[in-house]
C-alpha positions as CSV (number, residue, x, y, z in Angstrom):
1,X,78.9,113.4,98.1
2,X,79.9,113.5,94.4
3,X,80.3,109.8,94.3
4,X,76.3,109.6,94.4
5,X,75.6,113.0,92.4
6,X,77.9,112.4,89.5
7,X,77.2,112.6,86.0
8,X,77.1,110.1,83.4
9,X,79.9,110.6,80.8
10,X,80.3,109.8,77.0
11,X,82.1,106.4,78.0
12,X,78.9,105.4,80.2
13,X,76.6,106.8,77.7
14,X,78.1,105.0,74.7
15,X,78.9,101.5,76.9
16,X,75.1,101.6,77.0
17,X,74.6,102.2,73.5
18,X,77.3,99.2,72.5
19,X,74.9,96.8,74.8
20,X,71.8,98.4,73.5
21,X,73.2,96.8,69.9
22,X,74.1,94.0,71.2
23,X,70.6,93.4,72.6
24,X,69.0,94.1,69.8
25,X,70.3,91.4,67.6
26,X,70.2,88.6,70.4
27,X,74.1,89.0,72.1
28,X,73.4,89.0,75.4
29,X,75.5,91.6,77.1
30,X,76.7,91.9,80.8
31,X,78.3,95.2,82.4
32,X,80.3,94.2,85.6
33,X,81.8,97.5,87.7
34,X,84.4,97.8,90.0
35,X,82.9,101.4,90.3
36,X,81.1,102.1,93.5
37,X,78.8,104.8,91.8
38,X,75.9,104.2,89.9
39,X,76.7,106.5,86.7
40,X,75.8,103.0,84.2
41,X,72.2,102.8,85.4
42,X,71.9,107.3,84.9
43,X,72.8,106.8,82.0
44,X,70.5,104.3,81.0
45,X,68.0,106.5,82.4
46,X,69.4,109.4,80.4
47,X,69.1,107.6,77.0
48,X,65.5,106.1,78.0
49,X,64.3,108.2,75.5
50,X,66.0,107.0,72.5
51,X,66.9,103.2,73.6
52,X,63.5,101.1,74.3
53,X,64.0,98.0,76.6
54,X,67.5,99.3,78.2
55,X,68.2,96.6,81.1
56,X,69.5,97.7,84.4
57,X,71.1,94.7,85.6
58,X,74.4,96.3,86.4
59,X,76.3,93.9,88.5
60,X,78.4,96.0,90.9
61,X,81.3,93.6,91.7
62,X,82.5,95.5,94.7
63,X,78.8,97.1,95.9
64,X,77.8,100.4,95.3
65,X,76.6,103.5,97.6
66,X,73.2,103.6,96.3
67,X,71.9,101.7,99.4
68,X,72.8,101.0,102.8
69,X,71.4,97.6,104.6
70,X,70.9,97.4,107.5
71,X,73.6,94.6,109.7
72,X,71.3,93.8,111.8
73,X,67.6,93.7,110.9
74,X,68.2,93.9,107.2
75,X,65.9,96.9,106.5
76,X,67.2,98.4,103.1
77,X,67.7,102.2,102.7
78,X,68.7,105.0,100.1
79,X,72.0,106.1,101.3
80,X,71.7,109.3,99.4
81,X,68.1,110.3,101.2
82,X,70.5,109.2,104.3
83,X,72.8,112.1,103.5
84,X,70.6,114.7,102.8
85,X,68.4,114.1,105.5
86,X,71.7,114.3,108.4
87,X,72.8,117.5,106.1
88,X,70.1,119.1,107.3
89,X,70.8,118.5,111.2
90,X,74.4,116.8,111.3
91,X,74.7,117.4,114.8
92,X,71.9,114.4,115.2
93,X,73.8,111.5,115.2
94,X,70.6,109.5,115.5
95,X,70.1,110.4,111.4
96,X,72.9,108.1,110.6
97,X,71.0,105.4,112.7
98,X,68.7,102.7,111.0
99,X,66.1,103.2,114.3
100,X,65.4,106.5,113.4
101,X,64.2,105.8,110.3
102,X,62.9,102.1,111.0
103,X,61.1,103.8,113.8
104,X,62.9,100.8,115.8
105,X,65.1,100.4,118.7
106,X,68.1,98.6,116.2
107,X,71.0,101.3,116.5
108,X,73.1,100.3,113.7
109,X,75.3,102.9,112.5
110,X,74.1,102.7,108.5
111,X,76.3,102.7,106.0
112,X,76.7,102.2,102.2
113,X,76.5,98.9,100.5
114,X,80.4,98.7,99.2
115,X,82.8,96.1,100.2
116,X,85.3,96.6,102.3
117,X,88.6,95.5,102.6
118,X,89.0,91.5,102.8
119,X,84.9,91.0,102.9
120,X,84.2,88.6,99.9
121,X,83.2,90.4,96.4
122,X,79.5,90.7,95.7
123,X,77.9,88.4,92.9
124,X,81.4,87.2,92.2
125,X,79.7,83.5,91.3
126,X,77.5,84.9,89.0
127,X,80.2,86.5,87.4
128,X,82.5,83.4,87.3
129,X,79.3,81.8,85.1
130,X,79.0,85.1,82.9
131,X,83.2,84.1,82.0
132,X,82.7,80.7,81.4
133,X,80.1,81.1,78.8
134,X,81.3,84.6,77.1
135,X,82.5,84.6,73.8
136,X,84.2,88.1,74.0
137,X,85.3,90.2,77.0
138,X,85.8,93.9,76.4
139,X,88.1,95.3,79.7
140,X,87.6,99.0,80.3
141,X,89.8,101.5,81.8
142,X,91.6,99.3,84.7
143,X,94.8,97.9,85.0
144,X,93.9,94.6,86.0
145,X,95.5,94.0,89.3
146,X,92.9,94.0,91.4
147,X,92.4,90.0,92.7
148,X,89.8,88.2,92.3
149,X,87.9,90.3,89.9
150,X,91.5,90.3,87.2
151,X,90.5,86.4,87.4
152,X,88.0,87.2,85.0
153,X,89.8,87.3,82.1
154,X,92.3,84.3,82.8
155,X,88.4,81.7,83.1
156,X,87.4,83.9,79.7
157,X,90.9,82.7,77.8
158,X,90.7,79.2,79.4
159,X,87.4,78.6,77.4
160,X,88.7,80.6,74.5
161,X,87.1,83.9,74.3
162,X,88.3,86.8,73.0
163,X,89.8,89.2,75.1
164,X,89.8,93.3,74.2
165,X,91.4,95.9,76.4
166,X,91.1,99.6,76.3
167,X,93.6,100.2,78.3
168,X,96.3,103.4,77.9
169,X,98.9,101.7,80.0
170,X,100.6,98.0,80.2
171,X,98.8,95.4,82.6
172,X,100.3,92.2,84.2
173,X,97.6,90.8,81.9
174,X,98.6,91.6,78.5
175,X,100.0,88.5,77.5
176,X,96.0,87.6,77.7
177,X,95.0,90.0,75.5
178,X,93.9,89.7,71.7
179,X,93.4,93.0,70.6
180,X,95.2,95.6,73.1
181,X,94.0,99.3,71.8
182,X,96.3,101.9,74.3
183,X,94.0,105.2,74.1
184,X,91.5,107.2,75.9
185,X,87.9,105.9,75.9
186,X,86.7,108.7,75.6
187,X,88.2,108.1,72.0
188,X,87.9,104.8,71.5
189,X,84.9,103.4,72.8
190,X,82.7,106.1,70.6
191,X,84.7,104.2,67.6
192,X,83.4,100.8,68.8
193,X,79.9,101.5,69.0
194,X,79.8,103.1,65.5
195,X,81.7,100.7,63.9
196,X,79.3,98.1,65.5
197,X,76.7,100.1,64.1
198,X,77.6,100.2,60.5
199,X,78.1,96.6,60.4
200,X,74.8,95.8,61.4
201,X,73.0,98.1,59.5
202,X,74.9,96.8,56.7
203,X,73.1,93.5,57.0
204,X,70.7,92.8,54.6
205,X,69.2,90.1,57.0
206,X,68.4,92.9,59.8
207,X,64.8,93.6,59.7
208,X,62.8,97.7,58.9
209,X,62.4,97.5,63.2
210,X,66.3,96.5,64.2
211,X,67.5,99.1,61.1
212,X,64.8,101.8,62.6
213,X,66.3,101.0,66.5
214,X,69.9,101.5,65.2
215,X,69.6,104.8,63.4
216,X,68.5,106.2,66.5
217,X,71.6,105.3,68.2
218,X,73.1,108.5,68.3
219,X,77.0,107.9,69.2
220,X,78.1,110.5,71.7
């Protein structure tokens, strides 16, 4: 299933690095996803080795297919060990079963942790309170039509943050938008981060450990 074995790109590997800077001088930063993969927290994992302290706090707006929970007794699995293991044998049906692995009687038919179609968004209050209190949101790669999570940006406005959108195409939400840069992120985001970075380590407030942490932000 490629949606589980996918890759982390330069845009997921540099979004971490922009937080990563952020972090490190005290701007709390939250990632919110419509995606249904789990490429932000691989690539956090990826760049372990050069970022110290990276969160993985994610918050997966519309679920993800990490997992699969069980309806019915609640029992949590990994819906990729799910896969592999029916692979092996899919003409047991009882593989995609959460008794076979509970070692239970419950025969719930497992399947992954992603909303479906009118079933309220996951987290979407906690969301709401990240809005109220942001100073800046930066809008990735959507074109804002999906309802409630295009809300977002109407409760950021209405306590006057700023609003940023990498976006190549028009939204119904432009008339929102402060600063409205129409390329790929694969170009633009990389420009971000750097640009982030020289301003900080032009600081001469920034201490020898926050200058040491950003020159080893490599921008990808």
């Amino acid at each position: 299933m490629p949606i589980i074995n996918g890759i982390p790109g330069k845009v997921h590997l540099n979004l971490v690095q922009l937080r990563e800077i952020c972090n490190n001088f005290h701007i709390k930063t939250d990632i919110i996803t419509q995606n249904l993969d789990i490429l932000h927290e691989k690539a956090e994992l990826k760049l372990k080795k050069i970022l110290k302290d990276t969160n993985s706090d994610v918050i997966h707006i519309h679920g993800w297919v990490n997992s699969s929970t069980c309806s019915k007794c609640n029992q949590i699995y990994s819906y990729q060990n799910i896969l592999e293991t029916y692979k092996k044998k899919p003409e047991d049906k009882r593989r995609l079963i959460c008794g076979y692995y509970s070692k239970s009687e419950c025969d719930t038919v497992l399947t992954p942790d992603m909303i479906e179609y009118g079933e309220n968004l996951k987290n979407y209050g906690e969301c709401v309170k990240i809005a109220e209190e942001a100073d800046c949101i930066i809008i990735l790669g959507t074109s804002l039509r999906e309802y409630p999570a295009n809300e977002l940006i109407n409760i950021v406005k209405k306590n006057n943050g700023s609003v940023i959108l990498l976006n190549r195409s028009d939204t119904p939400k432009d008339d929102l938008v402060h600063v409205h840069e129409r390329s790929d992120l694969i170009d633009s985001l990389p420009m971000i981060v750097k640009s982030l970075k020289e301003i900080f380590l032009d600081l001469d407030s920034i201490s020898k450990k926050e200058r040491k942490i950003l020159k080893k932000i490599k921008v990808y």
